[in-house]
C-alpha positions as CSV (number, residue, x, y, z in Angstrom):
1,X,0.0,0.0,0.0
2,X,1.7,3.7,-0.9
3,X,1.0,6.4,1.3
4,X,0.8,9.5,0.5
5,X,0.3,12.7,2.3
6,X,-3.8,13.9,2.3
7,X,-3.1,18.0,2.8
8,X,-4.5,19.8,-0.1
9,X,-2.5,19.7,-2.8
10,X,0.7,17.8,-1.7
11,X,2.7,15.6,-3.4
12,X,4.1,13.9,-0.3
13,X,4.6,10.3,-1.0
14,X,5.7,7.4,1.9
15,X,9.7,6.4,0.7
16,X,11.7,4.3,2.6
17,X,14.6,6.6,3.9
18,X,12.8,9.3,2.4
19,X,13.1,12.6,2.8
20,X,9.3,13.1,4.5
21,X,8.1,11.6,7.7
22,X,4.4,11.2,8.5
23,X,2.0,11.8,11.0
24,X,-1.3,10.3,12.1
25,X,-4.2,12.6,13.1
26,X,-4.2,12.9,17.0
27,X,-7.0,11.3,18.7
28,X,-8.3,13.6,20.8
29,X,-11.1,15.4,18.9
30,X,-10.1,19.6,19.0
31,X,-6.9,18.7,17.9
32,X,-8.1,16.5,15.0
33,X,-10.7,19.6,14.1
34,X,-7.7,22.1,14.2
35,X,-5.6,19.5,11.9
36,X,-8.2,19.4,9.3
37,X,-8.9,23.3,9.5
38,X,-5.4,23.5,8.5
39,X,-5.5,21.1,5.9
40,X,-7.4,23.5,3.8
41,X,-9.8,20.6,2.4
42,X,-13.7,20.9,2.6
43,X,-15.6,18.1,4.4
44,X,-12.5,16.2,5.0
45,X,-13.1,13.9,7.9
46,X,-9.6,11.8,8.5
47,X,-9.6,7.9,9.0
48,X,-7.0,6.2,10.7
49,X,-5.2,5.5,7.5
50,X,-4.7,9.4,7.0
51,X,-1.3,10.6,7.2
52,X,0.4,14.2,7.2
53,X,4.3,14.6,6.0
54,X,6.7,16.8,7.6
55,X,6.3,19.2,4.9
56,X,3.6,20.8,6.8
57,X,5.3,21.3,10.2
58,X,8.1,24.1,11.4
């Protein structure tokens, strides 16, 4: 299965020693909200197969 990064309109793709790590969505729901705000994606709602890559973090 590839993985690949679910923010709007990234190309962030799962290599092995790549240069992107991913993240999962925290659990705990006002963080998950604020995630999604951020993503920038209309009625996103994130599964536990949803990842974030470190392209979107300082």
């Amino acid at each position: 299965m590839e993985l690949y990064c679910c923010a709007f309109n990234c190309k962030g793709k799962y290599v092995k020693g790549g240069p992107y790590i991913f993240h999962s969505f925290p659990k705990g729901e006002t963080r998950r909200k604020e995630w999604c705000i951020l993503l920038r994606r209309e009625n996103f709602t994130p599964t536990n197969a949803s990842k974030i890559c470190s392209k979107h973090f300082d």
